[in-house]
C-alpha positions as CSV (number, residue, x, y, z in Angstrom):
1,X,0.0,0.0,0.0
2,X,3.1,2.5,1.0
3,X,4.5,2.1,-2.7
4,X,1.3,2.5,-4.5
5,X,0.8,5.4,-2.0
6,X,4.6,7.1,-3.1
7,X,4.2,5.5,-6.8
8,X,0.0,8.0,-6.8
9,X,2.1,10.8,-4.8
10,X,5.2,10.9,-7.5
11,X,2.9,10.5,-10.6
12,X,1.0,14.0,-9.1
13,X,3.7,15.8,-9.4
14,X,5.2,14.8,-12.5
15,X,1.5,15.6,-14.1
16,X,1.8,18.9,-12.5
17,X,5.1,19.8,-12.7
18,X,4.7,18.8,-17.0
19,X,1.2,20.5,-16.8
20,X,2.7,24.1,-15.6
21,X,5.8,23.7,-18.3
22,X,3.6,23.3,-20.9
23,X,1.6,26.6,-19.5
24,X,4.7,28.3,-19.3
25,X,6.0,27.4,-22.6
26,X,2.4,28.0,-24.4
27,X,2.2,31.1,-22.5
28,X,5.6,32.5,-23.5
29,X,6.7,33.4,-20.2
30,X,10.7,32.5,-18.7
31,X,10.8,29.3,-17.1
32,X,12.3,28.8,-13.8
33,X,13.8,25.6,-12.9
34,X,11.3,23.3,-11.0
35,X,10.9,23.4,-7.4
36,X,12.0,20.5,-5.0
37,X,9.0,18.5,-4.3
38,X,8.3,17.5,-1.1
39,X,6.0,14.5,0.4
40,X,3.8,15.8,3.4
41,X,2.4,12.3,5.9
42,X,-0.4,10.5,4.1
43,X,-3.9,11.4,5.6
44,X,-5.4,8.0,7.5
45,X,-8.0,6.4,5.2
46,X,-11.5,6.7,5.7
47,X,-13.9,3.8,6.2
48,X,-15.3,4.4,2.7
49,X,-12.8,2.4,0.3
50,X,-11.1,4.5,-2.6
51,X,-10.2,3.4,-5.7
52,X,-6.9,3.7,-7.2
53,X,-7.1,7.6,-8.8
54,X,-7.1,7.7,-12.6
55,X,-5.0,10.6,-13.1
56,X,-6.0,12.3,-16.0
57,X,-4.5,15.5,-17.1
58,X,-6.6,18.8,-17.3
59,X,-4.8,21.8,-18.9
60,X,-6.6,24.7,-17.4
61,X,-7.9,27.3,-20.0
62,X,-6.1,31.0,-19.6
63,X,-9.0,33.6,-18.8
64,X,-8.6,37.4,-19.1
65,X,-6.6,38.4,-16.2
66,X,-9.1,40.5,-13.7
67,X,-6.9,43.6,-14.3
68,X,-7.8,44.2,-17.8
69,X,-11.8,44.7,-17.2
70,X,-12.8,46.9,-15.0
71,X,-13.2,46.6,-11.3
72,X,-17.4,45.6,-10.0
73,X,-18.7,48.2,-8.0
74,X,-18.8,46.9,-4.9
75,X,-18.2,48.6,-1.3
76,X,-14.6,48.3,0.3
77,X,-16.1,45.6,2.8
78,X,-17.0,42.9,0.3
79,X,-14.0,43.8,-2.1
80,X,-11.5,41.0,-1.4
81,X,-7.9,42.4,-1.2
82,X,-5.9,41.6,-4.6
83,X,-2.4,43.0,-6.2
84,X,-2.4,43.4,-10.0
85,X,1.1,45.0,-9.9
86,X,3.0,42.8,-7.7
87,X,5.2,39.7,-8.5
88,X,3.5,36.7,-9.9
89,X,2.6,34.2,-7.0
90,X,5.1,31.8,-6.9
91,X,3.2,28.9,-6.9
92,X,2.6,26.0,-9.8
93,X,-1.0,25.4,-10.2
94,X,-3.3,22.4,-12.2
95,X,-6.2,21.0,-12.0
96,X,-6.9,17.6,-12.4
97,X,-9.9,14.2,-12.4
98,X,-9.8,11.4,-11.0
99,X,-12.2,8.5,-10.7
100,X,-13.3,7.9,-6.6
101,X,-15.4,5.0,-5.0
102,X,-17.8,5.5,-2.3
103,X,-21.0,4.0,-0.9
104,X,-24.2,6.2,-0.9
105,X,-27.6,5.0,-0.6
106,X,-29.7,4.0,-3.3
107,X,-34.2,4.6,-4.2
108,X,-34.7,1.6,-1.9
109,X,-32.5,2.1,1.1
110,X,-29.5,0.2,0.5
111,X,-25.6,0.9,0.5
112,X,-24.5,0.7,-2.6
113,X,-20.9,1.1,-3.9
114,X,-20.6,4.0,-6.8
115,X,-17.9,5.9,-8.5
116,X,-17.2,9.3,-9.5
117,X,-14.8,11.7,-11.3
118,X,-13.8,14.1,-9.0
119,X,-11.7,17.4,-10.4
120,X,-9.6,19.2,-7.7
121,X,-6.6,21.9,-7.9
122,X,-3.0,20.8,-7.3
123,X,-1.0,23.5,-5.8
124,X,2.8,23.7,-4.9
125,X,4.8,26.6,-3.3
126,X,7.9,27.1,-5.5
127,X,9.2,29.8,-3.1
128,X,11.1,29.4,0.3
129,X,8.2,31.0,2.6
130,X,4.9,29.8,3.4
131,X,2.1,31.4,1.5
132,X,-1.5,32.2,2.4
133,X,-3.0,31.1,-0.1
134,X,-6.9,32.5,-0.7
135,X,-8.9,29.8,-3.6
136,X,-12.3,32.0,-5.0
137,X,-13.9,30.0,-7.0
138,X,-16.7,32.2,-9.6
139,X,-20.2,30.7,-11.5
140,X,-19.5,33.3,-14.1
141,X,-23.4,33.0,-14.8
142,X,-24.7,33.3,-11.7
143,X,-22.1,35.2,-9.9
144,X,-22.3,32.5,-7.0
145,X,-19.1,32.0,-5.3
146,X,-17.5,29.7,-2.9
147,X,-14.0,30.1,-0.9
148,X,-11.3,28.3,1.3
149,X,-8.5,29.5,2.6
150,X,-4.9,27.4,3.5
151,X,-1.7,27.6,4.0
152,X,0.9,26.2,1.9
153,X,4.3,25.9,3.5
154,X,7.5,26.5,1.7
155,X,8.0,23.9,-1.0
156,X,4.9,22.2,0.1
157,X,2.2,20.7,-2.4
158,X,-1.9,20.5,-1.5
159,X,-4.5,19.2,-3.2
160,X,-7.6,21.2,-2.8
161,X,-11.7,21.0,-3.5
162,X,-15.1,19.8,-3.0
163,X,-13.3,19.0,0.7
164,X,-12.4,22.6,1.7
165,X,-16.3,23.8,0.2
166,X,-15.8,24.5,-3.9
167,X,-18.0,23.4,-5.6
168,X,-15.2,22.5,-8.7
169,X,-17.8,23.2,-11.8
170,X,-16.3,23.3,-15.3
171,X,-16.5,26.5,-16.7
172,X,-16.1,28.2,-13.2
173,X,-13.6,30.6,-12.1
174,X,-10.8,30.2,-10.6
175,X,-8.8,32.8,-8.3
176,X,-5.9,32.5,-6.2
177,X,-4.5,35.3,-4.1
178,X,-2.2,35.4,-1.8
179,X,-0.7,39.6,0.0
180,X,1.8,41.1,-2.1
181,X,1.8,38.5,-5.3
182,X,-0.3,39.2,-8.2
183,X,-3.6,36.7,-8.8
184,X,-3.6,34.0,-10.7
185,X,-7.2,33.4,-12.7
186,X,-7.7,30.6,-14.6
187,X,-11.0,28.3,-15.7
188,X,-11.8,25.0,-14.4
189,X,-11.9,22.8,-17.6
């Protein structure tokens, strides 16, 4: 169980790590060489069984960054803080599916197994300080939005979602802020 544990933990990060190149390269932007991983303790397992993840790439879509349309009149209270001239956060960010069993209860009562894809964001701090790290996630329809809040240590790697309270919708927005590093938007595929 340890290896397939390491073996699901070291696939992650090479589909991130290859993920955020190919942004960068696409993009246009200078690379930076690629931050040491490290492996945080494995969470203990729930009582509901989980498959083996099917790890399946998703290249997030770039959005127009918040600074080039203008600001939604809203008061200074419900504004959240963001910096459109600072740094770029120096994080590497992807989102990705994978397939998750789990027993729910069907029409007549019973416990019954099921699967489904689940998307969440992979995030890793590339810098040498913990971040704060703020996730907004936008229904660009209906303007509904849902938020968690973590902090990412120095080097560190999270995978974040429905768990923390997003509701991780294709077609949503997604914001990451974090004080004094410009946000990162991008679109949940």
């Amino acid at each position: 169980m340890a290896k397939h544990d390491d073996l699901h933990i070291t696939l992650t990060l090479l589909v991130g790590v290859a993920i955020a190149c190919g942004a960068l390269y696409w993009s246009g932007k200078k690379t930076t060489p690629a931050p040491v991983a490290s492996v945080s303790p494995v969470a203990p397992h729930s009582a509901a069984p989980i498959a083996p993840p099917i790890i399946k790439p998703v290249v997030a879509q770039p959005v127009e960054r918040a600074s080039d349309r203008p600001a939604p009149e809203t008061s200074a209270e419900d504004a959240p803080a963001s910096n459109y001239d600072g740094p770029d956060l120096p994080v590497v960010f992807a989102f990705s599916e994978r397939a998750v069993y789990t027993t729910e209860e069907d029409s007549d009562g019973k416990m019954i197994n099921v699967s489904k894809r689940v998307k969440e964001g992979i995030i890793s701090n590339s810098s040498d300080k913990p971040l704060t790290v703020t996730a907004t996630e936008v229904n660009i329809a209906t303007q509904e939005t849902s938020q968690t809040q973590f902090v990412l240590g120095a080097g560190t790697q999270k995978h974040f979602g429905s768990d923390q309270g997003l509701k991780m919708i294709s077609g949503d927005q997604m914001t990451l802020r974090s004080p004094t590093y410009r946000e990162s938007v991008q679109q949940i595929p």
